[in-house]
C-alpha positions in Angstrom: 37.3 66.9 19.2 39.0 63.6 17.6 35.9 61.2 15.9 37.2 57.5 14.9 34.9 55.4 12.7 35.7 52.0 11.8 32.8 51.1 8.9 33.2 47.1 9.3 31.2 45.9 5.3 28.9 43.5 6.2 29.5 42.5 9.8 26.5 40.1 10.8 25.4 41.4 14.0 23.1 38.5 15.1 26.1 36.3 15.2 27.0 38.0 18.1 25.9 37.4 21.9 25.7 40.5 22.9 23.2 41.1 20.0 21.4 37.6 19.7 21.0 36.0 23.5 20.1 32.7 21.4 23.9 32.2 21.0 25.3 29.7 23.3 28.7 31.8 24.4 30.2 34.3 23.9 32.2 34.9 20.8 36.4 36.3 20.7 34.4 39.4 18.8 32.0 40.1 22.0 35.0 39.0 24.4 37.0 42.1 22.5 34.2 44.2 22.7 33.9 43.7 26.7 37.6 44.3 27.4 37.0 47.9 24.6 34.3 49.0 26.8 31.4 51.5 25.4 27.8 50.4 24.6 26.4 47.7 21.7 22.8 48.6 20.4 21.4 45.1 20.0 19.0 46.4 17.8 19.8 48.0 15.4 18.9 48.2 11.6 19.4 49.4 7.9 16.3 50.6 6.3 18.2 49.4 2.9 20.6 46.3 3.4 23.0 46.2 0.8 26.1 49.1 0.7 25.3 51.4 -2.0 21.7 52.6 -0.2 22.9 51.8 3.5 26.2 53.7 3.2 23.6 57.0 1.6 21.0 56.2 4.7 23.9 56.9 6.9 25.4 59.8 5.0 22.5 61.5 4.9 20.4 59.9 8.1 17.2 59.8 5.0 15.6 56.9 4.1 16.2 55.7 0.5 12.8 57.4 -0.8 14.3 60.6 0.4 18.0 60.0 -0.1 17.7 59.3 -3.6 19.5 56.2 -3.2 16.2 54.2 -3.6 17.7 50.4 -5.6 20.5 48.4 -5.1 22.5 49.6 -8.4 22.0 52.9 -7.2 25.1 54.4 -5.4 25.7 57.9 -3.9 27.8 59.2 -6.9 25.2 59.0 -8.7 22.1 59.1 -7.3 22.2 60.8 -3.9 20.0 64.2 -3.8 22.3 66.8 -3.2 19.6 69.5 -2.2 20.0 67.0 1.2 23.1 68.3 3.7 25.6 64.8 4.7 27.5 64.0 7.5 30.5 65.2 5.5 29.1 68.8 4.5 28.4 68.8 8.8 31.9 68.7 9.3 33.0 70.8 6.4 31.4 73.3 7.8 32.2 73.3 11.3 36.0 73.0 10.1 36.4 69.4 11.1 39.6 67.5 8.8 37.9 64.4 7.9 40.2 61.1 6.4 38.7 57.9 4.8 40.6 55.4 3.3 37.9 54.6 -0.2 40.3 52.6 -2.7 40.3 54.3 -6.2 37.6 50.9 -8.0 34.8 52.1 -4.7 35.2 55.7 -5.6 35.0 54.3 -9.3 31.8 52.2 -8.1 30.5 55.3 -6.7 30.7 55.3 -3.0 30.7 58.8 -2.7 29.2 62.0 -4.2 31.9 64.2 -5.6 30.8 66.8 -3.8 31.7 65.2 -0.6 34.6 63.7 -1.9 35.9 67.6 -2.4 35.8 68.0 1.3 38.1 65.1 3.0 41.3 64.1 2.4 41.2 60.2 1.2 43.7 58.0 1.5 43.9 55.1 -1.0 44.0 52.0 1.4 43.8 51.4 4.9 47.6 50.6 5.2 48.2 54.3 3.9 46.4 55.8 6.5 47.8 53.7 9.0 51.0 54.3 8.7 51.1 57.9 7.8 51.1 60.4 10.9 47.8 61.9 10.5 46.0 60.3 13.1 48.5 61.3 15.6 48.3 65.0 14.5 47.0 67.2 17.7 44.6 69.3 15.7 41.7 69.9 17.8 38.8 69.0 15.2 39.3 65.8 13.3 36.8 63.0 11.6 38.2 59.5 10.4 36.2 57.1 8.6 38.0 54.4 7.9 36.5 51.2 6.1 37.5 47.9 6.7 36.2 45.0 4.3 38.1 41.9 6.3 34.3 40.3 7.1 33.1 40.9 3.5 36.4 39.3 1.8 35.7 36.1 4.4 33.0 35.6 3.4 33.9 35.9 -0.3 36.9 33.5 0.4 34.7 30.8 2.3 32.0 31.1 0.1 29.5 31.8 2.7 30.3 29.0 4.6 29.4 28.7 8.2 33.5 29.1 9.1 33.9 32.8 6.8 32.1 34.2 10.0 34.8 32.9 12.5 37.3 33.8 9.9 35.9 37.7 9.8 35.8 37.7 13.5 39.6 36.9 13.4 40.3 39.1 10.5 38.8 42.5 12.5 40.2 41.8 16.1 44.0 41.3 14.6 43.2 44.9 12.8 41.7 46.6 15.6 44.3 45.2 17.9 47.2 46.5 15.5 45.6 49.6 15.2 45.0 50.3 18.9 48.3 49.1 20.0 49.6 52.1 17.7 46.8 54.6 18.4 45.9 55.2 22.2 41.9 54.3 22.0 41.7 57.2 24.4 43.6 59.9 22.2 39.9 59.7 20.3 36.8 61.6 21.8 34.5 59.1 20.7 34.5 55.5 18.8 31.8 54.6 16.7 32.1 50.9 15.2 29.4 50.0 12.7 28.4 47.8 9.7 26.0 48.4 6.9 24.5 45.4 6.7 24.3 41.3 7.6 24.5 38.7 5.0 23.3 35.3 4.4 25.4 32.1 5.4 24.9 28.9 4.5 23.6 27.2 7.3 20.7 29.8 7.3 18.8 27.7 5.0 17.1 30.1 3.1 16.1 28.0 -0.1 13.4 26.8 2.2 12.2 30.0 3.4 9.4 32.7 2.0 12.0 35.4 -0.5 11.1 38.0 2.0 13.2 36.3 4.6 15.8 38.3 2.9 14.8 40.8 4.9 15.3 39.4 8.5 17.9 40.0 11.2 20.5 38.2 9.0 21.0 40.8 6.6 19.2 43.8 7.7 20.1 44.0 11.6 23.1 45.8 11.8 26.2 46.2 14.2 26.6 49.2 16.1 29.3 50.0 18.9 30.1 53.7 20.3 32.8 54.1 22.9 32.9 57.5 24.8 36.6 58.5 25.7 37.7 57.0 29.3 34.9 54.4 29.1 36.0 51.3 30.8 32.8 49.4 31.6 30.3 47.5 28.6 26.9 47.9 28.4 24.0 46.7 26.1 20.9 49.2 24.5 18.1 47.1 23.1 16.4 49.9 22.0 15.3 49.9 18.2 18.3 52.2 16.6 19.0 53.0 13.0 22.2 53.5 10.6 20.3 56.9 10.0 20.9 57.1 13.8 24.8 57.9 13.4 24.9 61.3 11.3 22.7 63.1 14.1 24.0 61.7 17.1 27.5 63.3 15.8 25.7 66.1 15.3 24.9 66.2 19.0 28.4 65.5 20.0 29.6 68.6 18.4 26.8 70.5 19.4 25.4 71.2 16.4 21.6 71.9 15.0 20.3 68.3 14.1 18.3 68.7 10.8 14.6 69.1 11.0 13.7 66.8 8.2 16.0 63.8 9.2 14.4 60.1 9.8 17.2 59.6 12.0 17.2 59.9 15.8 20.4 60.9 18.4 21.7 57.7 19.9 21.5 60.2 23.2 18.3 61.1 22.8 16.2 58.7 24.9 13.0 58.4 22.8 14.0 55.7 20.3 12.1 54.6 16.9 8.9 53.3 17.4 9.0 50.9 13.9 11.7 51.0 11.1 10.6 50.2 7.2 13.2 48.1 5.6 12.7 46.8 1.6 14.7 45.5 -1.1 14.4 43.2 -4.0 13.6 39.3 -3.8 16.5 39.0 -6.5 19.5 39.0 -4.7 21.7 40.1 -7.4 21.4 43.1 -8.9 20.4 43.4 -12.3 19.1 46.4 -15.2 15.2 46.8 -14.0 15.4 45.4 -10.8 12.3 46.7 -8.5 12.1 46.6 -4.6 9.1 43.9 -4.0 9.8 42.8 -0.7 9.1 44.7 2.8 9.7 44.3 6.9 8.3 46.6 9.0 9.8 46.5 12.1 9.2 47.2 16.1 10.7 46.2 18.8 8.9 43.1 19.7 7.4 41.6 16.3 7.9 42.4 12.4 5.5 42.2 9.5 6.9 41.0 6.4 5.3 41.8 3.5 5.4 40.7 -0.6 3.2 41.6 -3.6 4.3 38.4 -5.6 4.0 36.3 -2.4 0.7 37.3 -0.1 1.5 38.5 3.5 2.4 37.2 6.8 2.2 38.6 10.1 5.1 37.1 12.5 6.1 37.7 15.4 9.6 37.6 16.8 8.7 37.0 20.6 5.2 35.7 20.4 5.0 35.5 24.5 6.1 39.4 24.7 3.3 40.3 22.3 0.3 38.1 24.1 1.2 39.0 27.3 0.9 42.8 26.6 -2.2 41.9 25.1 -1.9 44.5 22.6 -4.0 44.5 18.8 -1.8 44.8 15.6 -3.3 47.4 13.0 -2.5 45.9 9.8 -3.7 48.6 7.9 -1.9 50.9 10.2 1.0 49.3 8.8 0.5 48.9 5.3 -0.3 53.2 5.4 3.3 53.1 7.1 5.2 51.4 4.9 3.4 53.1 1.4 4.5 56.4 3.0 8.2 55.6 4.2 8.7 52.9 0.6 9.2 54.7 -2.5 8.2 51.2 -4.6 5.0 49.7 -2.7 2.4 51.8 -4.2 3.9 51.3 -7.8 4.3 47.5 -7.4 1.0 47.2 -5.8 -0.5 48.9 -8.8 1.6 46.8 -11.4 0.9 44.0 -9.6 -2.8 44.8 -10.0 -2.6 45.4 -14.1 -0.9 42.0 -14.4 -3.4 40.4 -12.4 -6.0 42.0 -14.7 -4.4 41.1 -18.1 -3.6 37.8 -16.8 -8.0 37.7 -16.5 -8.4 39.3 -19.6 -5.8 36.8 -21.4 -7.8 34.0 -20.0 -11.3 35.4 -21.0 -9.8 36.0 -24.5 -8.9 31.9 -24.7 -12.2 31.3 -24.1 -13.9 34.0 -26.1 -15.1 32.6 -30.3 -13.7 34.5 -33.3 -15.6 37.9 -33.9 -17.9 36.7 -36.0 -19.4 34.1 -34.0 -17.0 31.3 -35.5 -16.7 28.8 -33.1 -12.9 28.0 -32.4 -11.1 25.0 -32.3 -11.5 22.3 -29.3 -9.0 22.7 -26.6 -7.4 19.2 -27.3 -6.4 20.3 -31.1 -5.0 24.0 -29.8 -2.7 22.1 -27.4 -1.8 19.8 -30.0 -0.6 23.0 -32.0 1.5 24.2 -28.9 3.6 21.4 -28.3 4.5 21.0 -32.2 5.7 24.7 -32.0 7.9 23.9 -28.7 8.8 20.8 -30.9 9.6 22.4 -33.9 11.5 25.2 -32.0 13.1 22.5 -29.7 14.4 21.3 -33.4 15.9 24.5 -34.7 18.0 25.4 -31.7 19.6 21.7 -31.9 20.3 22.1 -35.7 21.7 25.9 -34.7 24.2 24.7 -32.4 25.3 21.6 -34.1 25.7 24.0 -37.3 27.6 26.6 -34.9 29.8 23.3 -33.5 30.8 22.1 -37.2 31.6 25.5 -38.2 34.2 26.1 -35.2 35.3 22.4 -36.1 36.3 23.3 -39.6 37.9 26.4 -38.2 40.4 25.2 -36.1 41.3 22.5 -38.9 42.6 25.8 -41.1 43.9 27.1 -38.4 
């Protein structure tokens, strides 16, 4: 058995007409994926959408609470719980070769536990892989995860401009067309093509939107493609699929015991997810004590966004769909969902809760006389106070830096 993945970093998926009918036409990407043939799960999603915790939800087919991978800084080197079995350990064990192609700086970064970078044979670029004779090698079991960052360095390059998605599209086909022109799509049992996650582009207009939007199908619906050997034909699943989905569906192709514990469900087994739990931070970059404060719980027809710092929202995705099936929405069904699945919503709703309480107690305390019974002074005269201390501290950091200005002035004079 011969397993090709091509990991595109930060594909958008909803830019796509085979995954967002909204588009007008179709794309040169979905035109490319026709003529490929195999099926496109139109929706599909990352529990975690940013690399470090995607990449671990996909290793390990674990949410982040489980995974270990739980915040955006924290990548599988260094965080991933290694008392959980991987996708690489699978095929370790069942004496599968596996390639990848992680340059030395995403090792560095921490892309991988070094327990399952013991187990495959890594090549430092694409281009080394590529042009070495590995992939034509007829051993019978062999695994290649190869990562491809053309999308992500588009959109670097057009700074998130509407024309970096065009560009990525372009970018991917000329590799995949290289590299099937070389390698015989058909020499591989079995294609997967994925991403980790979307993005956000700048005619999404987010500034305008509730900081929980960072959580909709722009960066947390996900692109995922499997072709079967001999397929010729293109189809499309709307069924609500995972990244988690990927480790145990491989695990069905080579006939293997799927974990008991895993959140993820075989892409061949009919019975999709009912609702996915995706969170992250309202702070897009990361930062030393960043928390996860935003949620989107997820089924097939409507979400429910949620944020401590910002209140709640139910909305709904396809309004019609929902009203005609005349179905209720528990809310608190959904709440108890997402405080099991989230590792950060019972904490943050408990924080949130002491701050809301000091904030009172701060307030009470402005209001409250000196101990014994001393009346203090009238509101006018303490706000008088306040703005001579922003004045007088306005002051010193004017004197500071026209000090620090002079003093570099008479430097450069002896130099």
């Amino acid at each position: 058995m011969k397993i090709l993945i091509l990991f595109c970093d930060m594909l958008r998926a909803n830019r796509l007409k085979m995954v967002n009918k909204n588009i007008s036409d179709m794309t040169p990407f979905d035109n490319w994926l026709v003529n490929f043939g195999g099926c496109t799960y139109s929706n599909c999603y990352t529990p975690a959408p940013d690399t470090p915790r995607s990449l671990a939800c996909f290793y390990t087919g674990l949410y982040p609470k489980i995974n270990g991978c739980r915040l955006r800084i924290e990548w599988p080197k260094y965080y991933q719980n290694l008392e959980n079995p991987t996708i690489f350990q699978l095929l370790k064990k069942l004496n599968y070769k596996t390639y990848t192609n992680f340059s030395p700086y995403e090792l560095e970064t921490g892309i991988l536990t070094s327990r399952d970078l013991e187990g495959i044979s890594n090549f430092e670029s694409f281009l080394d892989i590529f042009n070495s004779n590995v992939i034509n090698k007829r051993n019978k079991n062999s695994f290649f995860f190869l990562t491809l960052n053309d999308y992500n360095k588009c959109v670097y390059d057009y700074s998130s401009l509407k024309k970096a998605d065009r560009k990525g599209h372009e970018q991917l086909i000329n590799t995949f067309n290289i590299f099937f022109k070389k390698y015989d799509k058909d020499i591989f049992d079995y294609i997967f093509i994925f991403s980790d996650h979307g993005c956000v582009l700048s005619d999404d207009n987010l500034n305008f939107q509730k900081k929980y939007n960072l959580l909709n199908d722009n960066r947390s619906k996900i692109f995922l493609h499997i072709r079967k050997k001999g397929e010729a034909s293109s189809q499309i699943d709307s069924s609500l699929r995972t990244i988690m989905d990927i480790y145990p569906s491989i695990a069905d192709i080579l006939d293997h015991q799927i974990p008991k514990n895993i959140n993820g469900k075989s892409l061949f087994n009919p019975i999709p997810h009912e609702y996915v739990v995706i969170e992250d931070s309202c702070d897009f970059k990361p930062y030393l004590g960043m928390y996860n404060d935003i949620w989107r719980y997820k089924e097939k027809n409507y979400s429910y966004y949620c944020s401590i710092n910002n209140g709640e929202e139910l909305k709904y995705e396809n309004m019609k769909k929902v009203l005609e099936s005349k179905s209720e929405i528990d809310i608190e069904k959904i709440i108890k969902r997402i405080e099991d699945i989230s590792f950060s919503y019972k904490e943050v709703k408990k924080r949130n809760k002491i701050l809301n309480s000091y904030s009172e107690m701060h307030n009470k305390y402005s209001r409250e006389d000196f101990s014994l019974g001393k009346k203090r002074d009238y509101f006018i005269k303490i706000y008088f106070y306040k703005n001579v201390a922003r004045f007088l501290k306005t002051i010193k950091i004017i004197f500071y830096f026209l000090f620090k200005s002079f003093s570099n002035f008479k430097n450069l004079f002896k130099t």
